[in-house]
Structures are given as C-alpha cells and as structure tokens.
BALOBA-1460 file (C-alpha; in Angstrom, 3 decimals):
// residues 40
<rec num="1" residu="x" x="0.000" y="0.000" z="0.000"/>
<rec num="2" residu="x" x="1.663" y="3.158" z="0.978"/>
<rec num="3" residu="x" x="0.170" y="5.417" z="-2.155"/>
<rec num="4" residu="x" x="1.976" y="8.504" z="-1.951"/>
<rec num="5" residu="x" x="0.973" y="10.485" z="-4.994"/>
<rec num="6" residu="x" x="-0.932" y="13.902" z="-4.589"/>
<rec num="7" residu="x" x="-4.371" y="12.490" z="-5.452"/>
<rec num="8" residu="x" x="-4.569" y="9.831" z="-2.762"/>
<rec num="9" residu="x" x="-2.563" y="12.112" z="-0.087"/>
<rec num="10" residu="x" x="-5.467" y="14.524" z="-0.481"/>
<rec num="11" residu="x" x="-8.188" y="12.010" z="-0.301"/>
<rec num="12" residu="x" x="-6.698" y="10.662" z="2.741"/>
<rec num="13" residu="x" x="-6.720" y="14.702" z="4.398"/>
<rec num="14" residu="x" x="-9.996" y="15.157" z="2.537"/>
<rec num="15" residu="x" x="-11.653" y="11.890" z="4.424"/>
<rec num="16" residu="x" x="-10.016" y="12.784" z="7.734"/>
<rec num="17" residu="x" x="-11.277" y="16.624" z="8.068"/>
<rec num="18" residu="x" x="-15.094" y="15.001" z="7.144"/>
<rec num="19" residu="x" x="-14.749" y="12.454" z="9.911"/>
<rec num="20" residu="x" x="-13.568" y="15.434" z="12.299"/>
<rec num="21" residu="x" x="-16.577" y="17.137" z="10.890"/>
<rec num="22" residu="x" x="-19.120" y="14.960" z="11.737"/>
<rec num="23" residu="x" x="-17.696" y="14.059" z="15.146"/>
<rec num="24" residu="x" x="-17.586" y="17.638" z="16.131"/>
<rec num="25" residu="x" x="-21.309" y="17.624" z="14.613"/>
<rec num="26" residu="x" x="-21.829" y="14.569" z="16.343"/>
<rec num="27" residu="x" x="-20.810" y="15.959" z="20.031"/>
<rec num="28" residu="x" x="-22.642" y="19.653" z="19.078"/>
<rec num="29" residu="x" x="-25.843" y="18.240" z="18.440"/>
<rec num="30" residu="x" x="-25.717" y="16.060" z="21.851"/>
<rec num="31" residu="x" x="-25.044" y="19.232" z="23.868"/>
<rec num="32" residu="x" x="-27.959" y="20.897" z="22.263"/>
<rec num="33" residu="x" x="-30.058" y="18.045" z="23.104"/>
<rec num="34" residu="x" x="-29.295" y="17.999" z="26.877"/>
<rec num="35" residu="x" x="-29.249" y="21.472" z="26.809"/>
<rec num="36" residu="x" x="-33.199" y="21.441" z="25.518"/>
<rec num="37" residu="x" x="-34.069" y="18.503" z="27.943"/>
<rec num="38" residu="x" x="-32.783" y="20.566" z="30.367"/>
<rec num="39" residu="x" x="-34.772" y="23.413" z="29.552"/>
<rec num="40" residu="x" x="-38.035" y="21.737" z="29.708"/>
C-alpha cells in the first residue's frame, strides 16, 4: 500500500477533516439536546 501520490494524499486529508466534521457535529448536536431537555 503506501500510495503517496498527490491524489490519494489529499483524499486521505480530505476523508479525515469530514470524519472530524461529523464528530464535532456529532458531540454539538448532543449538547444541544441535553441542553433542551434541560430546559423543559
């Protein structure tokens, strides 16, 4: 394995910020929702 040409060495950066993404959206939208049960 070890593909080190520009395409696949920004796929691999690409696919990592979009997992960071969606964990970050992941933990955001749990705080909102324990905020709001909180609220009620």
């Amino acid at each position: 394995m070890g593909d080190k040409s520009p395409k696949s060495v920004n796929k691999k950066s690409t696919q990592k910020k979009s997992a960071v993404a969606s964990a970050t959206k992941k933990k955001s939208a749990a705080v909102a929702a324990k905020s709001a049960a909180k609220k009620k």
